[in-house]
C-alpha positions, 0 to 999 in steps of 0.5 A, a space after each residue: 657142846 656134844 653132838 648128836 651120836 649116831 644112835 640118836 640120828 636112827 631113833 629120830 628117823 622112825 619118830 619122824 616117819 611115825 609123826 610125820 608118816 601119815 601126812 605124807 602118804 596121804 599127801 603122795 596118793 592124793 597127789 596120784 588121784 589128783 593127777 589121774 583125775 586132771 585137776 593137779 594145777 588145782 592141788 599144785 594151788 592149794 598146797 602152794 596157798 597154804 605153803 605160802 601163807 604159813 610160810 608168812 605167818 609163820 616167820 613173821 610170828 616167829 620173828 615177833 616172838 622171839 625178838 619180844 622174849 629177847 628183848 624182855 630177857 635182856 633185863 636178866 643179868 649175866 649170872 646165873 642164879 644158883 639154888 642151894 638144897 637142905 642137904 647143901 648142894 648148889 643147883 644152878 639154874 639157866 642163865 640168860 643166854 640159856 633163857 634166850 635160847 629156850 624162849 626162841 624154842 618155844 617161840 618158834 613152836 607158838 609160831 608154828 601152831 599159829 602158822 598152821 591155824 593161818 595156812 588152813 585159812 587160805 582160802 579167805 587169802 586167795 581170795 582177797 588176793 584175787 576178788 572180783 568186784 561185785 559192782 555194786 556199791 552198798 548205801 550207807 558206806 559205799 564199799 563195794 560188795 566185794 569188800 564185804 565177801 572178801 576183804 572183810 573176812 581177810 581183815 578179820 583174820 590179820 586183826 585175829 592174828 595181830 591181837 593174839 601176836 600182841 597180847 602174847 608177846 605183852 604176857 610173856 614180856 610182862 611176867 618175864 619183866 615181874 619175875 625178874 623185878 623190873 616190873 614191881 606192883 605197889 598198886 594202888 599207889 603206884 605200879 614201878 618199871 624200869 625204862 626198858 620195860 616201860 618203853 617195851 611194854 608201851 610199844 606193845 600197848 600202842 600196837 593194840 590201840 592200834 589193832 582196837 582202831 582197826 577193829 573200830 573202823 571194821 566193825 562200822 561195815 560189820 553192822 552192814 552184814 550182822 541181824 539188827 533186829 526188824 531186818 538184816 544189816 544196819 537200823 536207823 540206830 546202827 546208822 544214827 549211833 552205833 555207827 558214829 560211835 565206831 568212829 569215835 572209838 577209831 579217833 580215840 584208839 588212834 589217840 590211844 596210840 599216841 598215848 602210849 608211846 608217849 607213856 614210853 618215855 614219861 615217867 608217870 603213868 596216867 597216859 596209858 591209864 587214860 588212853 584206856 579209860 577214854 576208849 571204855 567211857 566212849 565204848 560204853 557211852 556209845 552202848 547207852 546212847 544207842 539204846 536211848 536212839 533206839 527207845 525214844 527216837 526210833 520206837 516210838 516211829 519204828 515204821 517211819 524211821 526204818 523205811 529206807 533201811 527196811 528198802 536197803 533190806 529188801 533191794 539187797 536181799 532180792 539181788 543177793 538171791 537173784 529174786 529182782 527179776 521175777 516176773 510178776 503174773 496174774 492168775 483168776 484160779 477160778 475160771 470154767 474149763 471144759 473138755 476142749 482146755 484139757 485136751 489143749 493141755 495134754 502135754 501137761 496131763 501126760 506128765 503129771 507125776 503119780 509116782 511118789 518118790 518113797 514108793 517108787 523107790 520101795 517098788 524099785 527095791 522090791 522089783 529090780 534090785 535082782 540081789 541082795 547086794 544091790 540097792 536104789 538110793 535115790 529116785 530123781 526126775 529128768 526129761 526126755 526125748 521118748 518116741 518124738 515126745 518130751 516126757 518126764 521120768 523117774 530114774 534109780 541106778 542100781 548101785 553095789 552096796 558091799 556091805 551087804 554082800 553074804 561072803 565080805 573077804 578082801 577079794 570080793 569086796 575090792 576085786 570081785 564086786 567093783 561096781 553097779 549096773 544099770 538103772 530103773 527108768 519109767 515114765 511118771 504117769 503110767 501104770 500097770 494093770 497090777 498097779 505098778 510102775 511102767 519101766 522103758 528100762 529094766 532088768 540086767 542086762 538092761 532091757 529099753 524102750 522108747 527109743 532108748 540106748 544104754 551101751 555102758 551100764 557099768 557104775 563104778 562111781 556112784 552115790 553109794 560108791 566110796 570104798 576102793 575097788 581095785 580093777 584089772 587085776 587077775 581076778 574077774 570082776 562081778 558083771 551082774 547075775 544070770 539065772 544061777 550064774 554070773 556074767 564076768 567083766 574086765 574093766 577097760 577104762 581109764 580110771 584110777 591110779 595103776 599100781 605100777 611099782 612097789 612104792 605105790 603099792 607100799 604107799 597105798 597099802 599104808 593109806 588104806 590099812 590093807 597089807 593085801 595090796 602089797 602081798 596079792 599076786 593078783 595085783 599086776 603092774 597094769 592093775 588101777 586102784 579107783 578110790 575117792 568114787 562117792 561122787 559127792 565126795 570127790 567134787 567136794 574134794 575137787 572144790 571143798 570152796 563149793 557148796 553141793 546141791 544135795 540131790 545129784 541126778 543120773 542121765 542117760 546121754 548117748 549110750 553112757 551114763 553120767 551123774 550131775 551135781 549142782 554146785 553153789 557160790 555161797 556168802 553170809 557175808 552180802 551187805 542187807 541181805 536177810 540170812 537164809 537156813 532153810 536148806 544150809 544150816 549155817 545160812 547164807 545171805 548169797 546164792 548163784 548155781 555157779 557151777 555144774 559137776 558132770 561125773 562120767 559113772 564108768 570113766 570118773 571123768 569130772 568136768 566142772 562148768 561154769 553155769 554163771 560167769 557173771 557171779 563174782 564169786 566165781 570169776 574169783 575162783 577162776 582167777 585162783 584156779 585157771 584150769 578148774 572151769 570150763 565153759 557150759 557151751 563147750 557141754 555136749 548137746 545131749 548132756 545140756 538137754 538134761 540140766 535142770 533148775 536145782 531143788 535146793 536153790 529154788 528151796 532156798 528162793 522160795 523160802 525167801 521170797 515167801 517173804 521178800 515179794 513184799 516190796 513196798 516197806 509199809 506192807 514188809 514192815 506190817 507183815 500184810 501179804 507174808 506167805 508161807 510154804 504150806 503144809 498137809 497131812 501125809 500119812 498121819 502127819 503135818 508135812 511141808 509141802 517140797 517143791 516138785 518138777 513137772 513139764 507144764 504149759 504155762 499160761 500164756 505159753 505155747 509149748 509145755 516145758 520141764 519146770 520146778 514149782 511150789 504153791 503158797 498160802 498166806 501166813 497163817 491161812 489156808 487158801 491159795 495165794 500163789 505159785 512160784 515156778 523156775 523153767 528148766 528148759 534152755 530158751 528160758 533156763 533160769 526164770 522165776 515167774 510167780 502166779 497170784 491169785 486175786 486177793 479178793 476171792 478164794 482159791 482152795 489152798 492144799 491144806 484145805 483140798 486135804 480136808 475135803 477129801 478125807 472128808 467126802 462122804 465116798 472116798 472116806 468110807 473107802 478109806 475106812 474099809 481098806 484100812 480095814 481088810 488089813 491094806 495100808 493106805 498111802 497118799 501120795 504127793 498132792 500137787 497143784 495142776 494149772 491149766 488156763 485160767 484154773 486149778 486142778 489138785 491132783 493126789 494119787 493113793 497107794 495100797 500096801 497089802 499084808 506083809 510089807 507087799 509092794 505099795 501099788 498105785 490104786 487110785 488118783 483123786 483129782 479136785 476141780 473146784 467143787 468136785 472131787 473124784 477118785 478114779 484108777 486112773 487120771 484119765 478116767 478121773 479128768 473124764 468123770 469131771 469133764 466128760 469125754 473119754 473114760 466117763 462112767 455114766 452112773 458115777 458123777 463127781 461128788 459135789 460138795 457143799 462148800 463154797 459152790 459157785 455157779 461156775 460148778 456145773 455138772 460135767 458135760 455128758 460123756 461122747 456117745 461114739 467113744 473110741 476103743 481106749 476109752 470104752 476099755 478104761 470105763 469098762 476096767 472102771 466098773 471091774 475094779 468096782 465091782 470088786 471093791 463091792 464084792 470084798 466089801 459085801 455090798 451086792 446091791 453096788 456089785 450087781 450094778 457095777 457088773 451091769 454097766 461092766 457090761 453096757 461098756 463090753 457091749 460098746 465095743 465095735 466087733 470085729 
């Protein structure tokens, strides 16, 4: 045999590094970043799961393979068989060794696309190997939960991987066995084997009895898990059928085992025949008596048959989307308020939202993205400690966008604008004379107030962030604009990998495509090459097991800043749990908040903490990954003072337990008291109602607190049924409480407050008139305000004039009952319903027609001795009347505004 010459050795060697090139410069740099960024033990465990979980798969696959081919080709004589052409020429063909030889070839390359199909599964093997058990045992089989989330995925892959090995090696085996004659068809009299064939080809039937019993006893957990109609999880048919049925199948597919190693050594061949008729007739027998189960036994008394199932449904459900625990309240929704109940309710008033997120964000665009290269991604809303009291906030950062920069050269996007600066920060009910946001942060370099400190400004990760940048190089950084120059920067920090030999910068150069890495002189060997810095990106590729929360928040803590991501333990895979894909589009029957991302914006630091050490899910990952977690009480202070309750999980919840509140089966099963998320017309068109953050006193309580909150209606109606509430703040974090409203009385639903605005006979025609004059009317969020026993909708409007301007916040509309009043401001609104500070005299709350109740009576007179704030918001009041008057042409009402204009200017005390 000829060895392999040299020349072919240096041709292998480029093949090679061009094959296999690309895998391992990703592998080295991720290895870097991995290191630079703590979590190497991390990628050390994956690498090491995937490595060992090929490895297995692979040599036993091999092994199977090659031994079966080998076994099958033993039946092919020493000769080789020799083709002669037309022309007389003999052409000898591959012998059995040569036949042997190809076939362990081209079983060891099948094993290896099986093993590396297997090694991208390692997840559902590392977890098996290291499952938490959930403690909770399921009603019918008894399993515990951990059985299905973990162990069931891992036995659905080996029984995969054992069919697919098997039926393989039954082709190969067969055809090799048909070709060489040991195997002749005389069907339909008689099929002919020689005795190595049929033992062969028997052992490999019995093996796949043996995999369809596995299947068999499988699939008795998998109607635990899987939609059976009426509810998730197994029915009285599945229970009373389908199931026994199962293990039917499992007894016959075990006596199809034994049939077909007994067909091994019989000369006839109706064992195999009848193990495999038997398993279908059974199979099939069991479908038919299953259906007549569920026609004549179940449907006819579908209710009463399905109650202890419908019960294992909602108990399930509930605890898989940690809904046992919400605490049940009452709320009349109608009570009387007077003054006295507002002001007790400041705290919560104070903070009522009246900026919207696309027109605070469209204002923050147009007022402090400074340059075109700027951009504001996001608004988020968080609370803070401001001049001694908790308010809320809207916050944008002020993040890089590259791509919009005028002059896009390699230098400018990689060494010259590395990062964004700073943020925009105001509170979420004030508002300017011109109709525009409040900011306590502003402007670059970043102007504060109220008490807050911003010491490092400088995003370099971010959610717009994902190019790489590289940083102490010789070329200055951008800072931020000032006036018609630039204010330079050198990054100080830790972050990123430096570009400390050759070979890294070769390495690099390769990975990203950039033949400027490794030829720029203004790359040092000091300088650090930051990638991977979309924050998103980079938890997902810390933790790619996790599911993220889809609104990442800023904070400002102790002069820094910092990104915080949500994080989720997910299974579609918990016992009777209802399936929900109201936010992940693949579902899940399982959520806890398991983990909190903390991501240093200048540094890239990312710690990740553990926010639930009792989720089973989680305490597995730990056991996978030790060094991955650490405990939220190791969170600094200022950073817990920031966590909040997560948008998409109570999306999630909310959207479940619009349905599963029911909990007595009778009332689940008719659908009696179903709500749903309601929906109003925003701008034109129908849209579901999201769920909001606010700080609220809660009924019943002292203290206002930062909560999440979404109201309900009753399916297919209107009015209010309710409203679900998760508390943010540390003494309560976690709560859900659910506010109901009497059954018996009507309460006005959002859809129906909608309504009765666009029809009242003062804003409407206002509404026509802007419209008119070339203005676009914006509506804002409306939202549902509880204060004592009552309801108060609050909605604010904005004004966009001609040319696409900045949208303005001109008008909050405020409905009590049977009132309705659009004011300039909150406060004036709330004065007009209930007197007090800031009542126009002349302009009483538009009272409506429907449904009034006694309890509607005309609002207290206002405080004959107002004090000067108060005098001074009527007096702006009639102005911006009387302007509207003017434009509109309606004299008769611009002459009166003028005159109580002045009435309120003559209130003032003199000095």
């Amino acid at each position: 045999m000829r060895r392999p010459g040299l020349g072919a050795i240096v041709l292998a060697i480029p093949l090679f590094f061009f094959f296999a090139g690309p895998t391992l410069v990703s592998f080295y740099t991720d290895w870097l970043w991995y290191l630079e960024v703590g979590f190497q033990r991390v990628y050390l465990t994956t690498i090491r799961s995937q490595g060992t979980l090929f490895a297995i798969v692979f040599s036993i696959a091999a092994v199977w393979l090659t031994v079966n081919l080998r076994m099958a080709l033993a039946s092919i004589g020493d000769a080789r068989p020799i083709i002669v052409t037309r022309q007389g020429v003999e052409v000898p063909l591959p012998g059995r060794r040569q036949l042997q030889t190809l076939a362990s070839v081209a079983a060891v390359v099948v094993a290896l696309l099986i093993g590396l199909f297997a090694g991208g599964e390692w997840e559902i093997w590392a977890a098996w190997r290291n499952a938490v058990p959930f403690g909770q045992s399921d009603p019918i089989l008894g399993h515990d939960v951990g059985f299905y989330v973990f162990t069931l995925p891992f036995l659905r892959l080996v029984h995969g991987l054992a069919q697919a090995l098997i039926i393989l090696a039954a082709l190969a085996a067969g055809g090799i066995y048909l070709i060489s004659g040991n195997l002749t068809s005389g069907f339909p009299s008689r099929v002919m084997m020689s005795r190595g064939a049929r033992r062969h080809l028997a052992i490999l039937a019995a093996l796949f009895f043996a995999t369809l019993a596995l299947g068999a006893w499988m699939s008795r957990a998998e109607y635990l898990v899987q939609p059976s109609g009426l509810i998730h999880g197994a029915s009285y048919a599945d229970v009373h059928a389908r199931i026994p049925v199962a293990s039917a199948l499992l007894v016959v597919a075990g006596l199809g085992v034994l049939l077909a190693a007994y067909h091994g050594y019989a000369t006839a061949t109706w064992p195999l025949v009848a193990a495999g008729a038997l398993y279908l007739v059974v199979a099939a027998g069991g479908g038919a008596y299953a259906t007549i189960i569920q026609r004549f036994v179940v449907t006819p008394n579908e209710q009463v048959r399905e109650t202890p199932f419908i019960q294992h449904n909602i108990d399930a459900t509930r605890r898989a989307f940690a809904l046992a625990g919400v605490t049940e309240r009452r709320h009349s929704g109608d009570a009387e308020l007077t003054r006295e109940d507002i002001e007790s309710n400041r705290s919560t008033l104070d903070n009522v939202r009246l900026w919207d997120h696309a027109p605070l964000l469209e204002t923050f665009s147009q007022l402090q993205e400074i340059r075109t290269y700027y951009d504001f991604v996001s608004v988020d809303n968080d609370r803070y400690r401001l001049n001694g009291r908790v308010r809320q906030v809207m916050l944008s950062a002020r993040e890089l966008n590259s791509s919009s920069l005028q002059n896009r050269t390699w230098v400018n996007e990689r060494l010259t604008f590395t990062h964004g600066y700073g943020l925009t920060l105001g509170p979420v009910n004030q508002v300017s004379t011109e109709g525009l946001p409040v900011l306590y942060v502003r402007n670059m370099p970043p102007e504060t107030e109220a008490g807050l400190r911003i010491d490092e400004p400088s995003l370099y990760f971010s959610e717009l962030s994902n190019d790489y940048v590289i940083v102490g190089t010789g070329t200055r950084e951008f800072h931020y604009p000032s006036g018609d120059d630039n204010v330079p920067t050198q990054y100080t920090g830790k972050a990123g990998v430096q570009l400390s030999s050759l070979f890294r910068k070769l390495a690099f150069a390769l990975r990203f495509r950039a033949y400027q890495i490794l030829l720029s002189d203004d790359i040092e060997s000091e300088s650090r090459i930051l990638f991977d810095r979309n924050i998103m990106a980079r938890v997902s590729k810390i933790a790619p097991f996790l599911t993220f929360d889809r609104d990442p928040y800023l904070v400002v803590a102790e002069g820094r800043l910092y990104w915080m991501i949500d994080a989720y333990t997910t299974s579609r895979l918990y016992p009777y749990s209802t399936s929900n894909t109201a936010v992940l589009p693949r579902g899940t029957s399982y959520i806890r908040n398991a983990v909190k991302f903390v991501i240093d914006a200048y540094e890239g630091t990312t710690t990740a903490y553990l926010a639930d050490d009792a989720d089973p899910i989680a305490k597995t990952y730990a056991r996978i990954f030790p060094t991955l977690f650490t405990p939220i009480a190791s969170m600094p202070a200022s950073l817990r003072e920031h966590v909040r309750y997560p948008e998409d999980l109570f999306a999630i919840q909310a959207s479940v337990f619009a349905t599963y509140h029911m909990t007595q089966p009778a009332v689940f099963y008719n659908r009696e008291d179903q709500w749903q998320v309601p929906s109003i017309e925003e701008n034109g068109a129908d849209v579901a109602m999201q769920p909001y953050y606010t700080v609220m006193r809660l009924p019943g309580e002292q203290d206002a607190e930062f909560i999440q909150m979404l109201p309900f209606t009753p399916r297919r109606r209107d009015n209010l049924a309710a409203w679900l509430v998760a508390r943010s703040d540390p003494e309560h974090y976690g709560k859900l409480e659910v506010f109901e409203f009497p059954k018996q009385k009507l309460v006005y639903g959002p859809r129906q407050v909608v309504a009765r605005i666009n029809q009242d006979q003062t804003i409407s025609p206002q509404i026509t008139l802007w419209n008119q004059q070339g203005s676009q009317v914006l509506w804002g969020t409306l939202m549902v305000i509880p204060i004592e026993e009552s309801l108060l909708y609050v909605r604010p409007l904005y004004l966009r004039g001609q040319g696409g301007r900045i949208p303005e916040l001109r008008r909050v509309v405020v409905t009590y009952q049977n009132q309705i009043v659009m004011e300039p401001t909150l406060d004036a609104a709330l004065a007009r319903l209930f007197g007090g500070s800031g009542a126009p005299p002349s302009q009483p709350a538009t009272q409506t027609t429907r449904a009034a109740s006694p309890a509607a009576a005309p609002p207290a007179a206002p405080d004959a001795t107002p004090d000067i704030s108060s005098v001074a918001a009527e007096a702006r009041s009639h102005y911006e009347r009387a302007v509207e008057a003017q434009r509109a042409g309606e004299w008769a009402k611009y002459g009166e505004e003028l005159r109580l204009l002045g009435e309120a200017l003559k209130r003032l005390p003199s000095r």
